[in-house]
Backbone atoms as SQL, in Angstrom:
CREATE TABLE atoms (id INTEGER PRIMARY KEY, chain TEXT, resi INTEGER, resn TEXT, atom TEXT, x REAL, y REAL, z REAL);
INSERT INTO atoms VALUES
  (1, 'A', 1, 'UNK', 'N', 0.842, -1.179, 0.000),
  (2, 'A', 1, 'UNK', 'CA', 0.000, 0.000, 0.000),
  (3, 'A', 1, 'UNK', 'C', 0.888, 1.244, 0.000),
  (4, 'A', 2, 'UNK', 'N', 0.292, 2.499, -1.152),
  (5, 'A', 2, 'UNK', 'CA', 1.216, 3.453, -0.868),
  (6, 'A', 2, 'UNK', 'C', 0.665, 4.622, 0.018),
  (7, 'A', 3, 'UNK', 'N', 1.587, 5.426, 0.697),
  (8, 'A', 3, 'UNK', 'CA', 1.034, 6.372, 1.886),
  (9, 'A', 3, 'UNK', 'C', 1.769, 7.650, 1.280),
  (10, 'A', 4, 'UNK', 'N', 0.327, 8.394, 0.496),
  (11, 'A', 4, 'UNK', 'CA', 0.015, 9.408, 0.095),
  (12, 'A', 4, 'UNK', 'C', 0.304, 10.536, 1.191),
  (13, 'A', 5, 'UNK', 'N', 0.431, 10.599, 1.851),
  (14, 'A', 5, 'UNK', 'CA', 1.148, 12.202, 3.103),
  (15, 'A', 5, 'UNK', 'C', 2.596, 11.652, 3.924),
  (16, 'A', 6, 'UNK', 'N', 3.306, 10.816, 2.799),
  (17, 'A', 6, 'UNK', 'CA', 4.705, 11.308, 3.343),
  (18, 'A', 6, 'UNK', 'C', 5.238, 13.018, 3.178),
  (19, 'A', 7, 'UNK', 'N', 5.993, 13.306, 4.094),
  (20, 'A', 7, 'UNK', 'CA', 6.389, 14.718, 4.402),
  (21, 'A', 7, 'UNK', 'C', 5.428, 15.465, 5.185),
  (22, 'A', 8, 'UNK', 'N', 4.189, 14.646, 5.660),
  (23, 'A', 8, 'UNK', 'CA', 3.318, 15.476, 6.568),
  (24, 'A', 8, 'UNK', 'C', 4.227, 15.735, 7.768),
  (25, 'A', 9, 'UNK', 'N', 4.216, 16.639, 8.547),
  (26, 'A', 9, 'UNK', 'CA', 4.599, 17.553, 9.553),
  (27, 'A', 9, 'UNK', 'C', 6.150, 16.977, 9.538),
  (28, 'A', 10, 'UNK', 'N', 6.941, 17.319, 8.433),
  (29, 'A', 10, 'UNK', 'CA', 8.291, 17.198, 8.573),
  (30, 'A', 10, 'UNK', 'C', 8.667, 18.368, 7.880),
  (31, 'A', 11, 'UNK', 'N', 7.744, 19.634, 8.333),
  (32, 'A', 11, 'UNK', 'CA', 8.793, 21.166, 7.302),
  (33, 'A', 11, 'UNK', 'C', 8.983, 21.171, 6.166),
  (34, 'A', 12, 'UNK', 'N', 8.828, 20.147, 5.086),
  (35, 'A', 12, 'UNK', 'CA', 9.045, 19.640, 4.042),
  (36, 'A', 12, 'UNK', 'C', 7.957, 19.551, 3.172),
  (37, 'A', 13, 'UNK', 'N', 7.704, 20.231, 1.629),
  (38, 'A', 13, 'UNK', 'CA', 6.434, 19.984, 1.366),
  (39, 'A', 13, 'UNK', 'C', 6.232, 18.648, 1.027),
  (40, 'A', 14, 'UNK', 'N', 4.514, 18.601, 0.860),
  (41, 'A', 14, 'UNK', 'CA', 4.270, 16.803, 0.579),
  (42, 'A', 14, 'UNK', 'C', 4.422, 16.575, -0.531),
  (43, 'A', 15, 'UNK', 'N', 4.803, 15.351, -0.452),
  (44, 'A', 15, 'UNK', 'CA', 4.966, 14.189, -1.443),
  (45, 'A', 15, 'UNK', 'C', 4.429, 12.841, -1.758),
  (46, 'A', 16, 'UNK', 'N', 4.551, 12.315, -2.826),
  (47, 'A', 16, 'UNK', 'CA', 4.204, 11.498, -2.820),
  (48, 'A', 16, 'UNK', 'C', 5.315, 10.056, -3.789),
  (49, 'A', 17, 'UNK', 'N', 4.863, 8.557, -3.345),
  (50, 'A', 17, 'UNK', 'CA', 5.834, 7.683, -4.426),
  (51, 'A', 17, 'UNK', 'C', 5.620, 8.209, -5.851),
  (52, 'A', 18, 'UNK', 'N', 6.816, 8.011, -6.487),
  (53, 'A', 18, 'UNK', 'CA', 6.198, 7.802, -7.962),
  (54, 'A', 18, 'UNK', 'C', 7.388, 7.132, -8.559),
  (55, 'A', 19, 'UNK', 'N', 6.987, 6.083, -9.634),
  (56, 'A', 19, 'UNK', 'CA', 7.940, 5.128, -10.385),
  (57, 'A', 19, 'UNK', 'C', 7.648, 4.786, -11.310),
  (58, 'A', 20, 'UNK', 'N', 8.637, 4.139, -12.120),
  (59, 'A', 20, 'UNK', 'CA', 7.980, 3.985, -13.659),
  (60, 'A', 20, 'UNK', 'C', 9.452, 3.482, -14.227),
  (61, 'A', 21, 'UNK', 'N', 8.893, 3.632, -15.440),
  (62, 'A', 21, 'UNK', 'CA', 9.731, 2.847, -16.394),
  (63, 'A', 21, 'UNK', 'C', 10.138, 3.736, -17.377),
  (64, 'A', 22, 'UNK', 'N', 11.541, 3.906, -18.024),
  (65, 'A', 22, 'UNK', 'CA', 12.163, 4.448, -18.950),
  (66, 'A', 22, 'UNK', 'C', 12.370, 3.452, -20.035),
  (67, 'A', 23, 'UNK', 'N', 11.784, 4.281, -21.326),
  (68, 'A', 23, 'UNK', 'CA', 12.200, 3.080, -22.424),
  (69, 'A', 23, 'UNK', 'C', 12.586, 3.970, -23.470),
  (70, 'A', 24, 'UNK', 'N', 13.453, 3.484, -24.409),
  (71, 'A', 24, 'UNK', 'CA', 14.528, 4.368, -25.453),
  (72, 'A', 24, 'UNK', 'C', 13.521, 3.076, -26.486),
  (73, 'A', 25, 'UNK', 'N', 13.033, 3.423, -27.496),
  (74, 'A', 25, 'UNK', 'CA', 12.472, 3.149, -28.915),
  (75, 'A', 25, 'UNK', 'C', 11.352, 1.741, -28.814),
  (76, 'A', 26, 'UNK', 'N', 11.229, 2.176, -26.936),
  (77, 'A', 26, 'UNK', 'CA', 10.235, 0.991, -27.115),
  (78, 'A', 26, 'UNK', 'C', 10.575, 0.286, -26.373),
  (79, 'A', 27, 'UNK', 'N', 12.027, 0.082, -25.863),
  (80, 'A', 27, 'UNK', 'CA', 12.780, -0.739, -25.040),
  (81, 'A', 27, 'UNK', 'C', 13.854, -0.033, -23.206),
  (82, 'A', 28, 'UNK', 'N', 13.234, -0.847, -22.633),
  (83, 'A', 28, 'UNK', 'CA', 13.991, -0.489, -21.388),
  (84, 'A', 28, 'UNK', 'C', 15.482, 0.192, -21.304),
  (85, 'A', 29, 'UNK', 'N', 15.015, 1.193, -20.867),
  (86, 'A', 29, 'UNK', 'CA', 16.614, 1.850, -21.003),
  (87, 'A', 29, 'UNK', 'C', 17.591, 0.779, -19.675),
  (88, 'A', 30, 'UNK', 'N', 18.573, 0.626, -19.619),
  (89, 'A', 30, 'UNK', 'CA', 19.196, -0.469, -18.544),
  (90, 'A', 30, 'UNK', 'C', 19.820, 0.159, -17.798),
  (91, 'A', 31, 'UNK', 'N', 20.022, 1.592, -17.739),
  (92, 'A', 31, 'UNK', 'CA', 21.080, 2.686, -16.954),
  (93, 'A', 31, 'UNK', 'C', 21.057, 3.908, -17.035),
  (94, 'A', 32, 'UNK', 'N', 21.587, 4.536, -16.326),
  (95, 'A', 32, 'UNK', 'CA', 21.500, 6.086, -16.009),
  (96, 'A', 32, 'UNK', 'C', 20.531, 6.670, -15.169),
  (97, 'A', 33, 'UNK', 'N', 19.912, 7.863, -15.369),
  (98, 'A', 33, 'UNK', 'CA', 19.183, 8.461, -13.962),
  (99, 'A', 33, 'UNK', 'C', 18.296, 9.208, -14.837),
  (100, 'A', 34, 'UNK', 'N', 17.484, 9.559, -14.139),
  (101, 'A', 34, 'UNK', 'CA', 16.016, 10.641, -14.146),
  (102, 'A', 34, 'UNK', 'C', 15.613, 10.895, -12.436),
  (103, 'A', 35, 'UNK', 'N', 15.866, 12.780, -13.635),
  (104, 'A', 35, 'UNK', 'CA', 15.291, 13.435, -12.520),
  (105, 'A', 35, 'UNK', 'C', 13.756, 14.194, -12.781),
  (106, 'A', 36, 'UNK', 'N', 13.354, 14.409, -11.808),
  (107, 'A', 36, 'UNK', 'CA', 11.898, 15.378, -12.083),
  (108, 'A', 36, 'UNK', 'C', 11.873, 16.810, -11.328),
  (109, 'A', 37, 'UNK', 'N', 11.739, 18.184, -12.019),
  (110, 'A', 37, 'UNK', 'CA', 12.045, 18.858, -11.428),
  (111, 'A', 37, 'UNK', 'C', 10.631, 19.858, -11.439),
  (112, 'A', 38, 'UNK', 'N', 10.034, 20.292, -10.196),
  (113, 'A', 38, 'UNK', 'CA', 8.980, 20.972, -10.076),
  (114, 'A', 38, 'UNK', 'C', 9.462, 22.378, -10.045),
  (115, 'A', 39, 'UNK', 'N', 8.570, 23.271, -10.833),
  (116, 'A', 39, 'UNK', 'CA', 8.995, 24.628, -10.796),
  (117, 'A', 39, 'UNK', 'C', 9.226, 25.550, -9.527),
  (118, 'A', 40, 'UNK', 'N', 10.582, 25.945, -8.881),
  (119, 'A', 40, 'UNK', 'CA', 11.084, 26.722, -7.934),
  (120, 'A', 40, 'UNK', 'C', 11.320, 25.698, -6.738),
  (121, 'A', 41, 'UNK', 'N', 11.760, 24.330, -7.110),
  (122, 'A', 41, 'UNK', 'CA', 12.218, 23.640, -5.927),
  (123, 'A', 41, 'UNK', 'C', 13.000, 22.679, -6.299),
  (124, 'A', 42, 'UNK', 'N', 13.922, 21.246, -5.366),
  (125, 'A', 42, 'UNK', 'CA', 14.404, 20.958, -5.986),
  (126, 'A', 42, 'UNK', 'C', 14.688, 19.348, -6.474),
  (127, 'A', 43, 'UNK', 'N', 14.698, 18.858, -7.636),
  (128, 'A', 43, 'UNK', 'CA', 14.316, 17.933, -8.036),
  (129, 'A', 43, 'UNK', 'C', 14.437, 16.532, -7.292),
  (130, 'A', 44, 'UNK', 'N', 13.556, 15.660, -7.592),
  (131, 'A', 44, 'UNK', 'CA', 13.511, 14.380, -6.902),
  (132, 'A', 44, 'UNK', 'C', 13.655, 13.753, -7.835),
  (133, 'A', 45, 'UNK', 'N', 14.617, 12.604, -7.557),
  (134, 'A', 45, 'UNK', 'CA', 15.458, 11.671, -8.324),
  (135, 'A', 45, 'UNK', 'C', 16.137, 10.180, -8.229),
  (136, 'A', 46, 'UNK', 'N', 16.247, 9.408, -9.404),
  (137, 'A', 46, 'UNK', 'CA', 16.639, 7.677, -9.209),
  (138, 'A', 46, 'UNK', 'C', 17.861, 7.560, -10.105),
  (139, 'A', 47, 'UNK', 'N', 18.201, 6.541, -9.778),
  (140, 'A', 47, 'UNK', 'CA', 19.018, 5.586, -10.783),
  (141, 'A', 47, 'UNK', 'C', 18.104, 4.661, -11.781),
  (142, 'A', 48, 'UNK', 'N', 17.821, 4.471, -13.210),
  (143, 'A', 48, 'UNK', 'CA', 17.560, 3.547, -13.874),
  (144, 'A', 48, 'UNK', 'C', 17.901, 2.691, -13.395),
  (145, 'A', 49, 'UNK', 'N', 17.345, 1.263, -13.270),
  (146, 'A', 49, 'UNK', 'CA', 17.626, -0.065, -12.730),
  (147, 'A', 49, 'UNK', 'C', 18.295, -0.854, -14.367),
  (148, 'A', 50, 'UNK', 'N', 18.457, -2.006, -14.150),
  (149, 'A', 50, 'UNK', 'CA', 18.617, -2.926, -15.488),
  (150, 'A', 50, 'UNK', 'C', 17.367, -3.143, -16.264),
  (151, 'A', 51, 'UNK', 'N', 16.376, -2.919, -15.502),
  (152, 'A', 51, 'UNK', 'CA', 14.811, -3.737, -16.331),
  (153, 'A', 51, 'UNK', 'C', 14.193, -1.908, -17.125),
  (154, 'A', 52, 'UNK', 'N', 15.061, -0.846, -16.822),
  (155, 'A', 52, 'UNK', 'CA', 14.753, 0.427, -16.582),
  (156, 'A', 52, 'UNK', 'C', 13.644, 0.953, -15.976),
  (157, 'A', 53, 'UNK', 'N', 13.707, 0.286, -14.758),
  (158, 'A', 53, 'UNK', 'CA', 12.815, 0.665, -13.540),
  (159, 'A', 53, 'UNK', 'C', 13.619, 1.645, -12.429),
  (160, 'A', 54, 'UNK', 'N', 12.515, 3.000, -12.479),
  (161, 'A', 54, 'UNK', 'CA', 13.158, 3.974, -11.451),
  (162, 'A', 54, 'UNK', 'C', 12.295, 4.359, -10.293),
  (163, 'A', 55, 'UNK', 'N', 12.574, 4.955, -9.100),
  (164, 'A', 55, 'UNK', 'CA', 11.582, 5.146, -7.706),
  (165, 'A', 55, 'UNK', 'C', 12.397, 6.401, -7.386),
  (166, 'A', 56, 'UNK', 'N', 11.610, 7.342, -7.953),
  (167, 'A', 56, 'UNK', 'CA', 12.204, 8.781, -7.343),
  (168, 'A', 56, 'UNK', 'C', 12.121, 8.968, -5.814),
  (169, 'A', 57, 'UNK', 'N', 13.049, 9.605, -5.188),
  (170, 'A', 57, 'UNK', 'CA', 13.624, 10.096, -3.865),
  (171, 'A', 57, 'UNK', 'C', 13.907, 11.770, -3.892),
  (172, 'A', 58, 'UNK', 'N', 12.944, 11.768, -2.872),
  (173, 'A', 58, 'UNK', 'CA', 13.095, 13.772, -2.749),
  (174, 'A', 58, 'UNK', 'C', 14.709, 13.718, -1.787),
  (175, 'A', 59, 'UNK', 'N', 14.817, 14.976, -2.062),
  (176, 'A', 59, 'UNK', 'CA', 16.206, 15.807, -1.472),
  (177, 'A', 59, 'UNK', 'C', 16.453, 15.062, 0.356),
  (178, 'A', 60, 'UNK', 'N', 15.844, 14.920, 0.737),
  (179, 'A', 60, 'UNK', 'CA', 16.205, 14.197, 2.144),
  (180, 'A', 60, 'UNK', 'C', 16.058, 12.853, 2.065),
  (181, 'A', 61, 'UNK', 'N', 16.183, 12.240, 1.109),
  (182, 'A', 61, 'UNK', 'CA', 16.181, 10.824, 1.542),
  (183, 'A', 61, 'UNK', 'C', 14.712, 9.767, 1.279),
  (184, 'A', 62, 'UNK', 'N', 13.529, 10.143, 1.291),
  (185, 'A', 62, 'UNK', 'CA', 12.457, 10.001, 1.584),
  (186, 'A', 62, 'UNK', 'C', 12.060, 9.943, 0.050),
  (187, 'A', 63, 'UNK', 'N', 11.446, 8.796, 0.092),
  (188, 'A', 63, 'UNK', 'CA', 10.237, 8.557, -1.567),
  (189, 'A', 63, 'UNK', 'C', 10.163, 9.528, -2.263),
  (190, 'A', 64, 'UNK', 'N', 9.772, 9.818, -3.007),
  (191, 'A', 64, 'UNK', 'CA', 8.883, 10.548, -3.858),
  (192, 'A', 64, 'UNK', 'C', 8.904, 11.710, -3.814),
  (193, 'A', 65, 'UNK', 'N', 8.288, 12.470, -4.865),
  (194, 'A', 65, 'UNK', 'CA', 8.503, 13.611, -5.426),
  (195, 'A', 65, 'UNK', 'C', 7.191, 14.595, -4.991),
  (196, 'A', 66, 'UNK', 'N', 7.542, 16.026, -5.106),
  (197, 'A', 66, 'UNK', 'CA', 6.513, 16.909, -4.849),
  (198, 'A', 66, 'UNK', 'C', 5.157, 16.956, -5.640),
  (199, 'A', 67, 'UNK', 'N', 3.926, 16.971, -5.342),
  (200, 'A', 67, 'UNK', 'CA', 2.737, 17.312, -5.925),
  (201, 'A', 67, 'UNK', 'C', 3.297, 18.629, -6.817),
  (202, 'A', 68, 'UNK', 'N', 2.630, 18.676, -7.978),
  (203, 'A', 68, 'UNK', 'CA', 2.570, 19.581, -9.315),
  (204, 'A', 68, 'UNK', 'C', 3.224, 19.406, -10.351),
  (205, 'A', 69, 'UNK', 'N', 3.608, 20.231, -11.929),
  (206, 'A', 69, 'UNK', 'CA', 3.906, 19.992, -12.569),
  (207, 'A', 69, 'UNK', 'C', 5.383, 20.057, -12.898),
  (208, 'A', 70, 'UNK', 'N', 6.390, 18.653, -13.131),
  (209, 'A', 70, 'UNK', 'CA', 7.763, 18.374, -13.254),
  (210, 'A', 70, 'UNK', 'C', 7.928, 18.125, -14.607),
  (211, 'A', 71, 'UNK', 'N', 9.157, 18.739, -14.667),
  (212, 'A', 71, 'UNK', 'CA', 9.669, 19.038, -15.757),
  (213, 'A', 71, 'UNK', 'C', 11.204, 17.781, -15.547),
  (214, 'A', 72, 'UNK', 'N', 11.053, 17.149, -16.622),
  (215, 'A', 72, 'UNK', 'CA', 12.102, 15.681, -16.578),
  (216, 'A', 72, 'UNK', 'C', 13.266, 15.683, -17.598),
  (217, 'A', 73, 'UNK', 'N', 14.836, 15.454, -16.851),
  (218, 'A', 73, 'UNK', 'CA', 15.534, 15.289, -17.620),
  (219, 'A', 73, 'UNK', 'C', 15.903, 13.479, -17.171),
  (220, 'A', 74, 'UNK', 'N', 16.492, 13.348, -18.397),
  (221, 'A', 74, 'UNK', 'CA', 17.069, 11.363, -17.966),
  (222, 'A', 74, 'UNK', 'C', 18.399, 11.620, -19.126),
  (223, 'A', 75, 'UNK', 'N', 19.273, 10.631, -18.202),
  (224, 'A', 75, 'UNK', 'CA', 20.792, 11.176, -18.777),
  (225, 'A', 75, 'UNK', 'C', 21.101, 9.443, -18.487),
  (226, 'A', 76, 'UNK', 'N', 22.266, 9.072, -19.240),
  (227, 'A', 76, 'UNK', 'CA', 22.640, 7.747, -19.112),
  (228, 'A', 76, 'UNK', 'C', 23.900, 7.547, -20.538),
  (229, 'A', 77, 'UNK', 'N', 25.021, 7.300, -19.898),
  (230, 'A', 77, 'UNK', 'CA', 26.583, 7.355, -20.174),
  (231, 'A', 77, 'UNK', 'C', 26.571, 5.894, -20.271),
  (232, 'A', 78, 'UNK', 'N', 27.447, 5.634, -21.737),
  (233, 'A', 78, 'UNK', 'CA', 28.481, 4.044, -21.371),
  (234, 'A', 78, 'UNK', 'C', 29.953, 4.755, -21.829),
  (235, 'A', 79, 'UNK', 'N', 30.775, 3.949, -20.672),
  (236, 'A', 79, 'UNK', 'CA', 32.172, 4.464, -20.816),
  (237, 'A', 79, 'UNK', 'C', 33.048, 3.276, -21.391),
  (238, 'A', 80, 'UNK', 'N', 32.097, 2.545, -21.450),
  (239, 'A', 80, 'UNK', 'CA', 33.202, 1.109, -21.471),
  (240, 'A', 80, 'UNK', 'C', 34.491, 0.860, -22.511),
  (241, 'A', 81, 'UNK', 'N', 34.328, 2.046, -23.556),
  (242, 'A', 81, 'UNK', 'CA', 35.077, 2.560, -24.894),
  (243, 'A', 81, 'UNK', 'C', 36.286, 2.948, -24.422),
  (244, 'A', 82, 'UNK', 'N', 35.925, 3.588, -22.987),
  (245, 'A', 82, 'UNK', 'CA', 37.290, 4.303, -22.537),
  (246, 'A', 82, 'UNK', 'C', 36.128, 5.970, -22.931),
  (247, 'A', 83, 'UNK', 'N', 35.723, 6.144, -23.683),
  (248, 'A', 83, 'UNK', 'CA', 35.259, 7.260, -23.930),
  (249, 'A', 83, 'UNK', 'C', 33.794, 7.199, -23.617),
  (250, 'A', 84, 'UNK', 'N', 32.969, 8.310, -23.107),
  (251, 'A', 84, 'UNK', 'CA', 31.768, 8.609, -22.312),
  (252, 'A', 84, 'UNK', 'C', 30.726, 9.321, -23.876),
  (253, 'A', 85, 'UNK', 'N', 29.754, 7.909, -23.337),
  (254, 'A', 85, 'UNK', 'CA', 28.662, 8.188, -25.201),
  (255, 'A', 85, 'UNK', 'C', 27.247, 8.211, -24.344),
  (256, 'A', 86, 'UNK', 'N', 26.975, 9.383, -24.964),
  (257, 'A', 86, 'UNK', 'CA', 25.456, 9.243, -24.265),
  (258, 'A', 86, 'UNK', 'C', 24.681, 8.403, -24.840),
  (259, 'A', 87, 'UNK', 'N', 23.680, 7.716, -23.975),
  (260, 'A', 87, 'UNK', 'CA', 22.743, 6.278, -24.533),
  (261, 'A', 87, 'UNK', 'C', 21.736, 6.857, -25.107),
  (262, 'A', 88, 'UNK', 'N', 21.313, 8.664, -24.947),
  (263, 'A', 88, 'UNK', 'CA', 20.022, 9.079, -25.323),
  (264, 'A', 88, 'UNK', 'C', 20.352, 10.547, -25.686),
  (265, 'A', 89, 'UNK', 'N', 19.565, 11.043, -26.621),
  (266, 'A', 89, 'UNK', 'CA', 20.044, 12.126, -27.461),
  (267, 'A', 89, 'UNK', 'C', 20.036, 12.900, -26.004),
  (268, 'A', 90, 'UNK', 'N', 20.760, 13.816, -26.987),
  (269, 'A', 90, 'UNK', 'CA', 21.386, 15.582, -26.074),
  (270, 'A', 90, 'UNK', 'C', 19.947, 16.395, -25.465),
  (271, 'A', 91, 'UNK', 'N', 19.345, 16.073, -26.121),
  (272, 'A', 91, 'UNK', 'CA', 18.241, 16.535, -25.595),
  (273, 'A', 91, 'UNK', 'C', 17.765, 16.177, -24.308),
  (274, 'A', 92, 'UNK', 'N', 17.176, 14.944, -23.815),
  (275, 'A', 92, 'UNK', 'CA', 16.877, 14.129, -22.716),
  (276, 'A', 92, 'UNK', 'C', 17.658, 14.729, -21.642),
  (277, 'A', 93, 'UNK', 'N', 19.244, 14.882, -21.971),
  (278, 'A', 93, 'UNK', 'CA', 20.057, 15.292, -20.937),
  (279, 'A', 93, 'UNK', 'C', 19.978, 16.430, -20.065),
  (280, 'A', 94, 'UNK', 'N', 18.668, 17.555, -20.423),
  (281, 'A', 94, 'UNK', 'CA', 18.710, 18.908, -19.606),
  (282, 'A', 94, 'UNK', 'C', 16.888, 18.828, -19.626),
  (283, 'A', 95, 'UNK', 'N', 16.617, 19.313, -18.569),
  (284, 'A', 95, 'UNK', 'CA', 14.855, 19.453, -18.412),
  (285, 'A', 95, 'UNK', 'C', 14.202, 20.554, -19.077),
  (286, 'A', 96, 'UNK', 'N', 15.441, 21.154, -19.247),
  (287, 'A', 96, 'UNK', 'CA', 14.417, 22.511, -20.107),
  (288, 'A', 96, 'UNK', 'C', 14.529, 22.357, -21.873),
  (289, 'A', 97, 'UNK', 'N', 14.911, 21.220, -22.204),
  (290, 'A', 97, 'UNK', 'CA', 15.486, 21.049, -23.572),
  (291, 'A', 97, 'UNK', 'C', 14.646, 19.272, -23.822),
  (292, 'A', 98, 'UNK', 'N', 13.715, 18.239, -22.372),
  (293, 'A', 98, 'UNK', 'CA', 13.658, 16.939, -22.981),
  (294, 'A', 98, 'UNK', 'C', 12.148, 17.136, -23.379),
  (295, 'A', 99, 'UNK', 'N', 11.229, 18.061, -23.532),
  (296, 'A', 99, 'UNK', 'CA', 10.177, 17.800, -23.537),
  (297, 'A', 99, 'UNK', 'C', 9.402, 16.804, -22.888),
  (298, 'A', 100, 'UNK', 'N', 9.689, 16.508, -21.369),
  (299, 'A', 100, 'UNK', 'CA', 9.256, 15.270, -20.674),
  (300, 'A', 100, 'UNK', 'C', 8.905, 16.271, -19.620),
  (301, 'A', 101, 'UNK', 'N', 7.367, 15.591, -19.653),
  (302, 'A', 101, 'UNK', 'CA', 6.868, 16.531, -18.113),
  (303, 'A', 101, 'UNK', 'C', 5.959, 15.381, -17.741),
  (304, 'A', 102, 'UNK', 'N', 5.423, 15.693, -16.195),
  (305, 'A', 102, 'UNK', 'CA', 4.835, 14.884, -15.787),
  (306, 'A', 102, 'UNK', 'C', 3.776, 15.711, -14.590),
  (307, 'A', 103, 'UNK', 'N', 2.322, 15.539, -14.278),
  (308, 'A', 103, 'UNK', 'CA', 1.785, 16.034, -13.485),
  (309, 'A', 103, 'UNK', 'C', 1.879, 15.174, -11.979),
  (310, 'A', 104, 'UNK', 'N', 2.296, 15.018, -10.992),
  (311, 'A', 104, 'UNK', 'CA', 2.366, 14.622, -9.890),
  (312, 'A', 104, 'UNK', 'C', 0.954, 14.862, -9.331),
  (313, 'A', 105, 'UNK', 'N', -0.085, 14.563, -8.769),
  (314, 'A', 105, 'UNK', 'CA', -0.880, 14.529, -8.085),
  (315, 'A', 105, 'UNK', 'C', -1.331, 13.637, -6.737),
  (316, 'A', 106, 'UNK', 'N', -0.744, 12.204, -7.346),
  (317, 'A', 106, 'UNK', 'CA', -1.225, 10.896, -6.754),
  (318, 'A', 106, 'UNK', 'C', -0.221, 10.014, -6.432),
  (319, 'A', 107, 'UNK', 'N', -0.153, 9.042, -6.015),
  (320, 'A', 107, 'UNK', 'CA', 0.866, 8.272, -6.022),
  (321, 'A', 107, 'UNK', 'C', 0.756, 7.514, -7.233),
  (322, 'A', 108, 'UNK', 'N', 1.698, 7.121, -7.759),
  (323, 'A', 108, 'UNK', 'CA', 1.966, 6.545, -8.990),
  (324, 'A', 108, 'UNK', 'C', 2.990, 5.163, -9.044),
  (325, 'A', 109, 'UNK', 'N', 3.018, 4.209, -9.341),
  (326, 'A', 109, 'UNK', 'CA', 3.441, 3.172, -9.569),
  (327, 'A', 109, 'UNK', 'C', 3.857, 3.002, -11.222),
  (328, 'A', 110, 'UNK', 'N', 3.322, 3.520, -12.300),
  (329, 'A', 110, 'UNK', 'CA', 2.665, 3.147, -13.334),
  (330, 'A', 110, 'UNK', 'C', 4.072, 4.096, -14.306),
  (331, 'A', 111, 'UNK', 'N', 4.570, 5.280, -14.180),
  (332, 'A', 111, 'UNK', 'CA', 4.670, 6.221, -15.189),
  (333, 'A', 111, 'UNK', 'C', 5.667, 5.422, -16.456),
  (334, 'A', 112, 'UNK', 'N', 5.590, 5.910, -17.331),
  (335, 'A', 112, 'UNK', 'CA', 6.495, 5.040, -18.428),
  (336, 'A', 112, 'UNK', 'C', 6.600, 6.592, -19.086),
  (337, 'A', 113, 'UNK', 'N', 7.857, 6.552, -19.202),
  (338, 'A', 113, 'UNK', 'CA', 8.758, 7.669, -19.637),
  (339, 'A', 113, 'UNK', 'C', 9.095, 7.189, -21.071),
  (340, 'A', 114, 'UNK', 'N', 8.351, 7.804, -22.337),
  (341, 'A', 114, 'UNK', 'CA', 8.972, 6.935, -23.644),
  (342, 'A', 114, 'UNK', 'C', 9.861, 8.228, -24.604),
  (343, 'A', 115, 'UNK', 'N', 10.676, 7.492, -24.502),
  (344, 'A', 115, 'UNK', 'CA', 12.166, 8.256, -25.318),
  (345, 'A', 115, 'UNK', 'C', 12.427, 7.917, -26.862),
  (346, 'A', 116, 'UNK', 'N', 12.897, 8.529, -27.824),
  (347, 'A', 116, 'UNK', 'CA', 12.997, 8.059, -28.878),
  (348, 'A', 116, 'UNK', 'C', 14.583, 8.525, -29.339),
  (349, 'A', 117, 'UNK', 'N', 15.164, 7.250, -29.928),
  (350, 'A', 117, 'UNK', 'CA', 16.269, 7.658, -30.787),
  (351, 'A', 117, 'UNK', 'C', 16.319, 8.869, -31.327),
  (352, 'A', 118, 'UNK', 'N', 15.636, 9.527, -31.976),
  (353, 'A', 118, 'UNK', 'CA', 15.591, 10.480, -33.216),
  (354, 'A', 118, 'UNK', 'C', 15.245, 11.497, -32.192),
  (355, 'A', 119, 'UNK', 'N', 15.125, 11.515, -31.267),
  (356, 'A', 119, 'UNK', 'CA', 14.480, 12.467, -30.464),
  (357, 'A', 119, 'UNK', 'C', 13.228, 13.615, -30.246),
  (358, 'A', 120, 'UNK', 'N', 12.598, 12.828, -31.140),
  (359, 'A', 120, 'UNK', 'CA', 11.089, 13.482, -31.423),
  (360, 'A', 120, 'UNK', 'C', 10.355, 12.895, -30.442);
């Protein structure tokens, strides 16, 4: 069960879980991070898993992200070349440039973040 008033009486505004899935052309991204950033505060954020399953964490530690509208960047590097290649266009990499937003209201289990090669 998820508990919709984490951050109640901790000074902190509320929040709530939210998770989901990143996929690049249809397919699970396997690495890197997404963040979600609500206008004038500061973003709550994961690591991509292998299955590209993420569970955002606000700034103290604690689940989930603020109620309202977030603005999403997702960034994800392979170095294994010796040299650092991004897995997802240049775009994805900054929130004011991925066209990825998301409304926070509820708790969420569900979100699927879909990315495209070509970056459209």
């Amino acid at each position: 069960m998820l508990t919709a008033c984490q951050g109640c009486g901790d000074g902190l505004p509320r929040r709530v879980p939210i998770s989901g899935t990143v996929l690049l052309d249809g397919e699970p991204l396997s690495m890197g991070s997404v963040s979600f950033t609500p206008e004038g505060m500061r973003p709550s954020s994961s690591k991509i898993d292998a299955e590209g399953r993420f569970d955002l964490q606000f700034m103290d530690g604690g689940k989930g992200a603020v109620l309202g509208l977030h603005r999403i960047r997702v960034a994800a590097f392979d170095s294994s070349s010796g040299r650092r290649v991004s897995l997802v266009p240049k775009r994805y990499t900054d929130f004011r440039t991925s066209g990825l937003t998301f409304e926070v209201s509820e708790p969420d289990d569900t979100v699927v973040l879909e990315l495209s090669s070509g970056g459209a």
